[in-house]
C-alpha positions as a printed NumPy array, in Angstrom:
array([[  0.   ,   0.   ,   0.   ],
       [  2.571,   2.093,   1.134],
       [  4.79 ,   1.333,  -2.334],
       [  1.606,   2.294,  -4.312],
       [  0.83 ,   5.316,  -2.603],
       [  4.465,   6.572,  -3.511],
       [  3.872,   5.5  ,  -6.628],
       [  0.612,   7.704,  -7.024],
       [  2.372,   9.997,  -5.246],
       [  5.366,  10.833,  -7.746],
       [  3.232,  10.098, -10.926],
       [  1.224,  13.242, -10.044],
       [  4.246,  14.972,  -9.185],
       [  5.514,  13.968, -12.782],
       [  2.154,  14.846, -14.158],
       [  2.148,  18.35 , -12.123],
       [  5.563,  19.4  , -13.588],
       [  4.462,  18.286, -17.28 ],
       [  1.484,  20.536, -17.009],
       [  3.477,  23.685, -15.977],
       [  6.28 ,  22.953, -18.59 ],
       [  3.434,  22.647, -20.948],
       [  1.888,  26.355, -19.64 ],
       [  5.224,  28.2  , -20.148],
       [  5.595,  26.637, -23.656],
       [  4.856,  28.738, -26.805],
       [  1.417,  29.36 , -27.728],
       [  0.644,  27.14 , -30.854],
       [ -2.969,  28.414, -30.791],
       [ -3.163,  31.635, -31.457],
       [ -6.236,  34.703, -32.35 ],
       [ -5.573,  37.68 , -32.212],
       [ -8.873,  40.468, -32.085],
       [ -7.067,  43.428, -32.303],
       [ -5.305,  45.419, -35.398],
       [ -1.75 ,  46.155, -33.85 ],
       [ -1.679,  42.703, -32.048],
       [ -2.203,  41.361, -35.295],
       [  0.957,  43.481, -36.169],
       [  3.171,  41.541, -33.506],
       [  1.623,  37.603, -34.51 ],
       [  2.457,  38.507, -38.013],
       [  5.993,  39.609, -36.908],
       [  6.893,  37.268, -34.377],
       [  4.821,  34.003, -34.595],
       [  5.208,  30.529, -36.938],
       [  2.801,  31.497, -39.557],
       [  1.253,  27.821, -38.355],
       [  0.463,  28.684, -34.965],
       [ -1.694,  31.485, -36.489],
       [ -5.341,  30.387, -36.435],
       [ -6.808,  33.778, -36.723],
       [ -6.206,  37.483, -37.121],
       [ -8.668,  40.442, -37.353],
       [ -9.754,  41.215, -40.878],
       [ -7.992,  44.529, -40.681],
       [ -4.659,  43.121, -40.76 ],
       [ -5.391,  42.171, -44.408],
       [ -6.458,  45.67 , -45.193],
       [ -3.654,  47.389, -46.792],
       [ -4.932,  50.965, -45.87 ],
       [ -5.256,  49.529, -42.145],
       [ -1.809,  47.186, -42.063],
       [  1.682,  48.099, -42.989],
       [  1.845,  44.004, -43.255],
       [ -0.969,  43.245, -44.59 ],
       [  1.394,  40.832, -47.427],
       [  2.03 ,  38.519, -44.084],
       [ -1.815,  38.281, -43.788],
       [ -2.446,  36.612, -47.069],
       [ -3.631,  33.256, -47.057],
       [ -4.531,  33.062, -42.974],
       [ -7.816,  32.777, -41.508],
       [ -9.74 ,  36.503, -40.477],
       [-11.967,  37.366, -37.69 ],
       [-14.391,  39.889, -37.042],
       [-13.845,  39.935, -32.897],
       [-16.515,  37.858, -32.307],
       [-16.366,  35.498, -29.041],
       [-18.092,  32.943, -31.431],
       [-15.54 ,  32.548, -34.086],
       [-12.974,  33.06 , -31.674],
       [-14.056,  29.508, -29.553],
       [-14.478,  27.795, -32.755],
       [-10.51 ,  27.774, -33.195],
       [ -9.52 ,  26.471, -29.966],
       [ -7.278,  29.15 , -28.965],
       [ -4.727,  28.266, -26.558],
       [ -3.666,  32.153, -26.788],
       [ -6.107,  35.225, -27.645],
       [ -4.436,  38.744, -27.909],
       [ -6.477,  41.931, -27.67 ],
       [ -6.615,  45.217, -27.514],
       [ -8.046,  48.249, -25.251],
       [-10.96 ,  48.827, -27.747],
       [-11.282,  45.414, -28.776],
       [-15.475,  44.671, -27.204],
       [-15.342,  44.562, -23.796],
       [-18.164,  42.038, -23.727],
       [-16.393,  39.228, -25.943],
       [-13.265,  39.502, -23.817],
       [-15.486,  39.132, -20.453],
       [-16.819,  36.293, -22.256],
       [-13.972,  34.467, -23.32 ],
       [-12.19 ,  35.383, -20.358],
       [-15.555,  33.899, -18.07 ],
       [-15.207,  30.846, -20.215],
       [-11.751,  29.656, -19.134],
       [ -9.562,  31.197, -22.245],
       [ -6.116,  33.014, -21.977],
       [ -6.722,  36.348, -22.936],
       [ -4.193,  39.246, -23.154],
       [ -4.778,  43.087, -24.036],
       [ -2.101,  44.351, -25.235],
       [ -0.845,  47.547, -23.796],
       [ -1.417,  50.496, -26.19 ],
       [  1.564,  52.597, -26.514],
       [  2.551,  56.35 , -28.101],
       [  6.472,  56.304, -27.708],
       [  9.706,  54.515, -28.857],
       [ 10.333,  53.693, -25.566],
       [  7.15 ,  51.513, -24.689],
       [  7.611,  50.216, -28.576],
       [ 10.591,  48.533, -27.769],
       [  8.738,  47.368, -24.257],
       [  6.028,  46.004, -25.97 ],
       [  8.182,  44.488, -28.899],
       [  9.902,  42.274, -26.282],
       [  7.161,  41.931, -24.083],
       [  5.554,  40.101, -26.843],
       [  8.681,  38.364, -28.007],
       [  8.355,  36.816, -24.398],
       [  5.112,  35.954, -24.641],
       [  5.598,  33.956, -28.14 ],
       [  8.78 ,  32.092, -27.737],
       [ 10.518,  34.936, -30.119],
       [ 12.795,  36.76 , -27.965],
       [ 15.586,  36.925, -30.248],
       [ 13.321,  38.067, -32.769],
       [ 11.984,  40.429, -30.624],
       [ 15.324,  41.602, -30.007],
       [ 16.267,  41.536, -33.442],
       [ 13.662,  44.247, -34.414],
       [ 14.39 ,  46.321, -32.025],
       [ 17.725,  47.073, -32.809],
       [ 17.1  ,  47.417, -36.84 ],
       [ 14.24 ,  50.006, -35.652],
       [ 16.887,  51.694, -33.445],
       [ 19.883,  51.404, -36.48 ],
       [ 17.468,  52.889, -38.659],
       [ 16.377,  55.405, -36.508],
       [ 19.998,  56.572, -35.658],
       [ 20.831,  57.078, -39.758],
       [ 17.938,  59.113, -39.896],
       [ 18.62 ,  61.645, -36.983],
       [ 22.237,  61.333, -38.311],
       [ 21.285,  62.472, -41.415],
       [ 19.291,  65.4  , -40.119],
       [ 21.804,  66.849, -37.792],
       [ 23.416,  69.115, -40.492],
       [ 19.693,  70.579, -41.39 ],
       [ 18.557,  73.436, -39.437],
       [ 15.448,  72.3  , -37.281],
       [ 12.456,  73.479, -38.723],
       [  9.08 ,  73.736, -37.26 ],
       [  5.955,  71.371, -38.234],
       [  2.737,  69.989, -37.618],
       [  0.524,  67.252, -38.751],
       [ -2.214,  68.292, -40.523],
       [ -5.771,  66.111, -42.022],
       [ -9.36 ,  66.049, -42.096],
       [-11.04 ,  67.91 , -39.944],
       [ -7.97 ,  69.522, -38.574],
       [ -6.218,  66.46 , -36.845],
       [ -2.869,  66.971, -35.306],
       [ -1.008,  65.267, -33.442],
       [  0.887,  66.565, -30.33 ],
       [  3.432,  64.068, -27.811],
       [  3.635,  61.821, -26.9  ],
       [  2.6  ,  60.131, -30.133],
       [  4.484,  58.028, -32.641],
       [  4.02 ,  60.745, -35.431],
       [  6.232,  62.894, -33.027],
       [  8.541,  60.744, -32.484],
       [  8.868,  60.262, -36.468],
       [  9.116,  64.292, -36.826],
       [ 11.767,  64.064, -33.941],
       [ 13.784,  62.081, -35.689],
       [ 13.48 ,  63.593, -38.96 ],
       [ 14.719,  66.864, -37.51 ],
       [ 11.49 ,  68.48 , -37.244],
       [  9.917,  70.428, -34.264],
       [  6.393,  69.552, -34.016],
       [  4.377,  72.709, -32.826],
       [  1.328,  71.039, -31.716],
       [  2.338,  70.407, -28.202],
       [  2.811,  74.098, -27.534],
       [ -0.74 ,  75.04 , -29.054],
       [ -1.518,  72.953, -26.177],
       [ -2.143,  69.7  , -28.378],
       [ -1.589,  66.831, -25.912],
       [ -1.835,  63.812, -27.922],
       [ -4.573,  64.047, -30.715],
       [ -6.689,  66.928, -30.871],
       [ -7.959,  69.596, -33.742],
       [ -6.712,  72.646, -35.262],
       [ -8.72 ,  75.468, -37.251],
       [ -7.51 ,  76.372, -40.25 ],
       [ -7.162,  80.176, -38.54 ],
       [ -4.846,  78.569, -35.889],
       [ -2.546,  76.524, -38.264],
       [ -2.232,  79.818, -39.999],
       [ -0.963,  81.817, -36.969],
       [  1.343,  79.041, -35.757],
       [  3.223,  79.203, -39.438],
       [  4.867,  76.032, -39.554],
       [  7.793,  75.8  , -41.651],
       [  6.601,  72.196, -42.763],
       [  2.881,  70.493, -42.81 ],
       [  3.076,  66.886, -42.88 ],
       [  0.1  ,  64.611, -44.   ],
       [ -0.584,  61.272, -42.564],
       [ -2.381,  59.676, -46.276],
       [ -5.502,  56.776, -44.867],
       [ -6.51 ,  56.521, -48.565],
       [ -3.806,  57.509, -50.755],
       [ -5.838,  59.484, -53.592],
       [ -9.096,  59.77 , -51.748],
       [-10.23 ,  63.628, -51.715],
       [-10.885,  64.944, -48.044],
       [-10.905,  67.881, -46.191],
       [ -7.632,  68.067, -45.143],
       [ -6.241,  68.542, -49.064],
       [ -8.732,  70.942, -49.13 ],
       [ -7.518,  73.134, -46.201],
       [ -4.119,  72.592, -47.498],
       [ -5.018,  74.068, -50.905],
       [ -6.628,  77.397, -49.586],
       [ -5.109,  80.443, -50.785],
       [ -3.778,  81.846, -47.43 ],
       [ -2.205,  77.979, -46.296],
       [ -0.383,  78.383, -49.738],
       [  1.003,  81.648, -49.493],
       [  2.085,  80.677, -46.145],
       [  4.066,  77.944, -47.325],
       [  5.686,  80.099, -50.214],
       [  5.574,  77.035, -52.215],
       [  6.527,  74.311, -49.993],
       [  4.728,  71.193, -50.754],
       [  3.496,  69.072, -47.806],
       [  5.052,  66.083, -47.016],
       [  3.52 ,  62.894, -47.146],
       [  3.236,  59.548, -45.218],
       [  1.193,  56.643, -44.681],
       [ -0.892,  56.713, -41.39 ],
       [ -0.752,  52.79 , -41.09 ],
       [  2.953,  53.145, -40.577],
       [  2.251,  55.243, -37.127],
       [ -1.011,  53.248, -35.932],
       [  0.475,  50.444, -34.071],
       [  4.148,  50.574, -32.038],
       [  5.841,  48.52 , -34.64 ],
       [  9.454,  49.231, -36.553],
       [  7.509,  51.142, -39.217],
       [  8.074,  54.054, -37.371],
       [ 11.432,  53.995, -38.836],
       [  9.289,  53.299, -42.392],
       [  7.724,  57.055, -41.641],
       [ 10.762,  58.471, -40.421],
       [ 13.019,  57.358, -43.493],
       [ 10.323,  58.328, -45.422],
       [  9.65 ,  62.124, -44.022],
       [ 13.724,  62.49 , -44.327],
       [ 14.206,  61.313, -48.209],
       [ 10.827,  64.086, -48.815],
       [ 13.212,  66.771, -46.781],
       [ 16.501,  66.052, -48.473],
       [ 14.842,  65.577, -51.488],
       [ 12.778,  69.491, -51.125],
       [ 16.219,  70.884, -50.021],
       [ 15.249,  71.244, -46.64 ]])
């Protein structure tokens, strides 16, 4: 009795240890709900432990990586198509429905939100955060320091420029003040972004009367739908924006680079320099 007790004893021991190893072992299950955490699966997960992303990753107006979503399964966030794949992993975000995460949550699933970030310092956070979370670490690590090499060519490239001033201009008068990514890309462009100090904190709107008193040197546009009319070419085409600018043409870049804290935020940063260089600013 005694022998078989031990026996039972260490088998459940055995069988205790095999469940935890199994716990802390990649996720080979995964749905994500949520736009920019389908930005990190499609960076930093086998493309077979994918079982489903959000339809806007394959969106090319929505995701930078929308190529990578080709060919895998899409979801719409609901808890019902979620279940369906099994999941051993779901990733969301902060606006992803509060009620299908409650429910998937009630019923026993591993959910994470992932944390929404406006900086270069939580996007490297997050970046290996997640690498953690999927077994990618070196990965992880690996993107980080391209995004950071990139980064550095760019501010070294705009260190002989004279800073000039700028703000982020679209429909309906959105700017964009710090911290943001779209700062951080104007930062490292060499450009001051004035928002801030028209008391912008993050997003917020401008009238057409205020961008005109603030005179930026440089108005950048962050394109949703490349060649879709909208207000903001408008406002950019009145008479008074254009003799303010003497000529300058606005820059351009593509919002979906700046949505989600991924490396494309060295995508709009390279992008805003080569525009600069190439206007002789």
């Amino acid at each position: 009795m005694m022998r078989g007790g031990l026996a039972l004893c260490l088998c459940l021991i055995v069988s205790a240890v095999a469940v935890r190893a199994a716990a802390n072992d990649p996720p080979r299950r995964i749905v994500s709900m949520n736009l920019c955490a389908d930005q990190y699966v499609l960076l930093l997960a086998p493309r077979e432990h994918i079982r489903s992303i959000s339809f806007l990753a394959a969106d090319p107006n929505e995701s930078p990586l929308a190529h990578l979503a080709r060919g895998l399964k899409l979801n719409y966030g609901n808890a019902e198509e979620v279940i369906a794949e099994n999941p051993d992993l779901i990733l969301t975000g902060e606006f992803t429905t509060g009620f299908a995460k409650a429910l998937l949550r009630k019923l026993g699933y591993r959910v994470v939100e992932i944390e929404s970030v406006r900086n270069l310092e939580g996007t490297r956070r997050v970046l290996t955060d997640m690498g953690r979370l999927l077994g990618a670490e070196g990965a992880a690590a690996a993107l980080i320091t391209d995004m950071d090499r990139r980064l550095d060519a760019v501010r070294a490239a705009a260190k002989p420029r004279a800073v000039a001033s700028a703000i982020v201009y679209d429909a309906n008068g959105f700017t964009v003040g710090k911290p943001s990514l779209a700062d951080e890309a104007l930062s490292a462009a060499g450009l001051e972004n004035l928002a801030p100090s028209l008391g912008i904190v993050d997003f917020g709107q401008l009238a057409l009367e205020d961008l005109l008193m603030a005179r930026p040197q440089v108005i950048v546009r962050l394109d949703y739908r490349p060649g879709a009319a909208s207000l903001a070419a408008q406002a950019i085409a009145h008479p008074a924006v254009k003799a303010m600018m003497d000529g300058r043409a606005p820059l351009h870049i593509s919002g979906r680079l700046l949505t989600c804290a991924i490396p494309t935020i060295a995508d709009a940063a390279e992008a805003l320099n080569s525009q600069l260089v190439a206007g002789g600013s």
